[in-house]
Structures are given as C-alpha cells and as structure tokens.
KOLKEKE-688297 format. One line per 4 residues: number of its first residue (from 0); for each residue x, y, z of C-alpha. Coordinates in Angstrom, 2 decimals, always signed. Example, Ala and Ser with C-alpha at 12.3 -4.5 7.8 and 13.67 -1.06 7.14 Angstrom:
2
0	+12.30:-4.50:+7.80  +13.67:-1.06:+7.14
REM end
This chain:
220
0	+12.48:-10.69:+12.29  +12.50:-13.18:+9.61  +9.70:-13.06:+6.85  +8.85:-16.86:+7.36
4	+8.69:-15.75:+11.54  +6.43:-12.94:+10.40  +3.95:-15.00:+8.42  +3.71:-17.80:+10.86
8	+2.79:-15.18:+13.75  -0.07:-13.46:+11.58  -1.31:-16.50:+10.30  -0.83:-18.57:+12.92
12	-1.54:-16.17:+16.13  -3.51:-13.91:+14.40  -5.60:-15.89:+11.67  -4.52:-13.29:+8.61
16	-5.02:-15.48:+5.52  -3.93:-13.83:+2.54  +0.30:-13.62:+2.03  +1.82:-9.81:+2.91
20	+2.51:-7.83:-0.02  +6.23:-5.73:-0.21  +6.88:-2.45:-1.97  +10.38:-1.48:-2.06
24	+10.84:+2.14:-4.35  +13.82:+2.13:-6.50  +15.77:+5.54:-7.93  +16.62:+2.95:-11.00
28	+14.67:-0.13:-12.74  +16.61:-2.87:-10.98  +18.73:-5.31:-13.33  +17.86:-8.93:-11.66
32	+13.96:-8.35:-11.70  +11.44:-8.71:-14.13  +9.91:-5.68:-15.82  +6.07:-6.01:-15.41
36	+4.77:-6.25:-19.16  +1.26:-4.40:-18.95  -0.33:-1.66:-18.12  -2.35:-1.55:-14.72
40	-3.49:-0.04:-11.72  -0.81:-0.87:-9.20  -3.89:-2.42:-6.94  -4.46:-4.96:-9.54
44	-0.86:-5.37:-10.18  -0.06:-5.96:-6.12  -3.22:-8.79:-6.76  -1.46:-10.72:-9.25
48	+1.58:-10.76:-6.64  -0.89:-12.88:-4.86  -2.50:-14.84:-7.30  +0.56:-16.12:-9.13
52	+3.03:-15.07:-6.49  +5.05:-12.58:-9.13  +8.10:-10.84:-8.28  +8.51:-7.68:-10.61
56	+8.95:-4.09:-10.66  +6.94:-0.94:-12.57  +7.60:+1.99:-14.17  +6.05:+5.26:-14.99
60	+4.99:+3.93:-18.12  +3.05:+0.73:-16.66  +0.09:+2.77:-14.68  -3.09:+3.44:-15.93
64	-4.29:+4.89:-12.54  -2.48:+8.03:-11.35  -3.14:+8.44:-8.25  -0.76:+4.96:-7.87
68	+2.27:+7.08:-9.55  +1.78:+9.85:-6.56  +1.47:+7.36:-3.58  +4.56:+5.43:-4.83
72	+6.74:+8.91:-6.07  +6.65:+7.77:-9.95  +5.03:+11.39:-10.08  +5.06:+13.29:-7.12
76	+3.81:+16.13:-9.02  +0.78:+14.54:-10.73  +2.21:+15.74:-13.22  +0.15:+13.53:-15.78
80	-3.27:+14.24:-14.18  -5.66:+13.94:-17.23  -8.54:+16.01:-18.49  -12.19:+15.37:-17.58
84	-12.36:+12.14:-20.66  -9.08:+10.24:-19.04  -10.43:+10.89:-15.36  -13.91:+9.78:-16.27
88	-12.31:+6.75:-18.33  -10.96:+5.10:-15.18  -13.97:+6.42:-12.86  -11.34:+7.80:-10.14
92	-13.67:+10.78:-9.77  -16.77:+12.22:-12.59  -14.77:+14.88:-13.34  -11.15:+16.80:-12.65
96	-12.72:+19.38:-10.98  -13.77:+16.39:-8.26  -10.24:+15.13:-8.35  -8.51:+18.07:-8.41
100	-10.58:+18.98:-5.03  -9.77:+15.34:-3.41  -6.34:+15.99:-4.21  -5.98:+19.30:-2.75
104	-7.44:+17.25:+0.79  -4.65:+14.75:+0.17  -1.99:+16.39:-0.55  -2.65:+18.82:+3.21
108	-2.95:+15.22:+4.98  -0.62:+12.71:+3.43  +3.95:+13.78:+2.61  +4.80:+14.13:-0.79
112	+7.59:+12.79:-1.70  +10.73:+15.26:-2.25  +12.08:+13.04:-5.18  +10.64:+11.09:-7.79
116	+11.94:+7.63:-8.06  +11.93:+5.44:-11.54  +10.90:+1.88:-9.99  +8.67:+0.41:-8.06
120	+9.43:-3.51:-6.63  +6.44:-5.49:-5.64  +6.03:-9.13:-4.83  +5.36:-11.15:-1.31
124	+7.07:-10.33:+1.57  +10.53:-12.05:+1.54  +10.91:-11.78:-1.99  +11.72:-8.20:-2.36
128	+15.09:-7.35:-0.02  +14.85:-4.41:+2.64  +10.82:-3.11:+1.50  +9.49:+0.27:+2.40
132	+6.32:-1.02:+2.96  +4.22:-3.84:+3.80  +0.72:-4.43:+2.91  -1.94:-6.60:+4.94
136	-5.42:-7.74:+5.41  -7.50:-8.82:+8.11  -10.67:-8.29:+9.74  -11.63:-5.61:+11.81
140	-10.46:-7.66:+15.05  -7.22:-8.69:+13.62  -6.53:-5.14:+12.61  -7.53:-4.03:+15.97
144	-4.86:-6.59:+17.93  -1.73:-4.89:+15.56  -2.83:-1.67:+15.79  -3.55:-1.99:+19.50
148	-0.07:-3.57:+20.25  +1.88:-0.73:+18.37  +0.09:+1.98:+20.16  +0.45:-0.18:+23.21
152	+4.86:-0.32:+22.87  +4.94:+3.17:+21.36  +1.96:+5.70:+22.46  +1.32:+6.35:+18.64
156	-1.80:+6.28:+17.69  -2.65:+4.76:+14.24  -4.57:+6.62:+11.95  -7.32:+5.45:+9.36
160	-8.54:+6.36:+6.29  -11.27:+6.10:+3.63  -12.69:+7.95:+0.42  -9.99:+8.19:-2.24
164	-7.38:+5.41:-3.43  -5.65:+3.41:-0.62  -2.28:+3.59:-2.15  -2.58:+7.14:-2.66
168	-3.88:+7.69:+1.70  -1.53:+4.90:+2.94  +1.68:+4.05:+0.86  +3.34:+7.83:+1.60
172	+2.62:+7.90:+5.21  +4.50:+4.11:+5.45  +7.05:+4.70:+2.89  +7.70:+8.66:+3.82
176	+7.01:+9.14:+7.50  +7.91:+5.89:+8.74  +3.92:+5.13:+10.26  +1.70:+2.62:+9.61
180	-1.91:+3.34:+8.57  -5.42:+1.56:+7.76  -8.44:+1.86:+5.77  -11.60:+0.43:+4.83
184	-10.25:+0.55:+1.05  -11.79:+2.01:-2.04  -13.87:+0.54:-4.74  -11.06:-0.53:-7.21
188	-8.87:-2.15:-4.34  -11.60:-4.08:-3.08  -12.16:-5.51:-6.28  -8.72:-5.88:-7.23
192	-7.85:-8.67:-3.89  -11.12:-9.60:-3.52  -11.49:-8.41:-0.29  -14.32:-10.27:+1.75
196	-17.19:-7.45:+3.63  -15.38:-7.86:+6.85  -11.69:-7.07:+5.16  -9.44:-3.96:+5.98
200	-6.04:-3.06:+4.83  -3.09:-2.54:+6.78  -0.48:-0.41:+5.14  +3.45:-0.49:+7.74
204	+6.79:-0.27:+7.56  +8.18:-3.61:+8.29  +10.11:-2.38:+11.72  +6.76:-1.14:+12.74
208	+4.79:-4.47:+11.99  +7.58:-6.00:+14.23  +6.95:-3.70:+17.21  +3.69:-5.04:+16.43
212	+4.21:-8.61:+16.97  +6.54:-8.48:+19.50  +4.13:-6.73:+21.48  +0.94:-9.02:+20.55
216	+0.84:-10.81:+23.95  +1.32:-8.25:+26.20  -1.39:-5.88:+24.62  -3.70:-8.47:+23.66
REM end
C-alpha cells in the first residue's frame, strides 16, 4: 500500500491528524542521509520529524536518554546505564535502583534484540524506504477502529502499555516480533509531540497497519 494511500485513509477515514513517523534500523550509518547534529532523546528527535519534516538518522553517540538506545538496539545491553547523578539528571527514574527494577520488568515482557545495530533512520512515513516501524496518534476511538480491525482479520489481540518510556515498551515488540502495540505514553513523549489529553500512540509494522486498513470497513 502506498504511503500517500495510507495517509489519505487515516486522515481521511479515520480523522488521525498528525503525519506517521518511520523508523527503519540500520547495521551501518547510511551514506545518502543526514547525520542528526545534536544530542537528544529520540522522542524529541521523532518530534522534530514532524515539526520541520526532517529526514535523518542517529547514532549511539546522539542519545541522551538510554532507554531510546535499548528499544531501537543502539545498546541492547544497556550497556551505558548511568549511576544514580546521570539517571536523576534526565528524571527517567529517582534513582538506578528504580530503573534497574523497571528494567528487570521490561526486559521479561518486551525481545531484546540479538544484535546491536549502528543507525537509526527516522523521518515521515514515505521518506525512509522499507521502515521497521511506524508510529501513530489518535484518540482513544481511532485507536480502537485499527486495533479492532487487526484483531478482527487476524485473531491477535493487541497489547497496551504504560509506566516506563514508550520507545523502550513499543519499538522492540514492532521492530522484533513483528506486532503492533499501544500506550497511553510517558511523561517525556507527551511533551515531546505535544500530545493533546485524549492522544494515544500506536507503535506497527507497516504490513500490520495495512491489515489494518484493509480491514477498516468490515470491522468497523
């Protein structure tokens, strides 16, 4: 299905307003893209793909927030989880203990990644070729009609989440295991797009968001 199809049947059908954001993971910094020139969270980062429509991809070296490195394989391993003054710094958690204990949870529910990979590609969907996941955001209802029409064509339930990062709960289970998730979001993501009271986020692979619409009318 063809991005511009894809858009004009959320927006259009479904009333989604803000563009779909791509992720495509790369095992080498790509050669026609942009490096992004900062250092960020990757929720703020995705943001400015919205904002300014930006096409660019991120390395290790560009996050501030690690819990963006493990839900996009820059560091599987966590390798770089900081003591209790860098956690505290960017108010993840109060203390590593905290984290440490969150990540324990996560790292039962969500796949870790066997590999790590050097790149990450964001920008809007149909700028980034073949992504491993798309990101979206709707209401409540509108999250409700995609969910309910990919449950509908396949007998899969979809899975939500809330509490710790939303890339680190949803990005692995799109970009490892192939299923689409949601959540209510955390602080930082929130803030980062701006997200109205009534906003959730979507996290799919792009076959699955196409089961999704395909299957709108039927399951509606």
């Amino acid at each position: 299905m063809r991005a511009d199809t894809i858009q004009t049947l959320l927006h259009g059908k479904l009333g989604i307003k803000k563009s779909v954001i791509a992720l495509k993971l790369a095992r080498q910094e790509p050669a026609a893209i942009e490096k992004y020139s900062d250092m960020n969270n990757i929720c703020y980062m995705m943001a400015e793909v919205l904002e300014e429509n930006k096409v660019f991809y991120t390395t290790l070296e560009n996050h501030v927030c690690l819990l963006g490195c493990a839900a996009t394989g820059l560091d599987p391993a966590l390798s770089l989880m900081g003591d209790d003054e860098h956690t505290a710094s960017i108010n993840i958690f109060p203390t590593e203990e905290i984290q440490q204990r969150a990540e324990a949870q996560a790292a039962a529910l969500f796949p870790k990644y066997a590999a790590a990979y050097k790149a990450v590609i964001i920008g809007r969907l149909g700028s980034v070729e073949d992504p491993d996941a798309l990101i979206l955001f709707g209401t409540p209802e509108q999250v409700h009609h995609l969910t309910r029409a990919y449950c509908y064509a396949t007998g899969t339930i979809i899975r939500g989440f809330a509490g710790m990062g939303v890339c680190r709960m949803l990005l692995p289970l799109a970009c490892i295991d192939g299923e689409p998730a949601f959540s209510i979001s955390d602080r930082a993501w929130r803030r980062a797009f701006n997200l109205a009271p009534d906003e959730l986020t979507l996290v799919t692979p792009p076959e699955k968001l196409e089961v999704m619409l395909e299957n709108l009318e039927q399951s509606w």
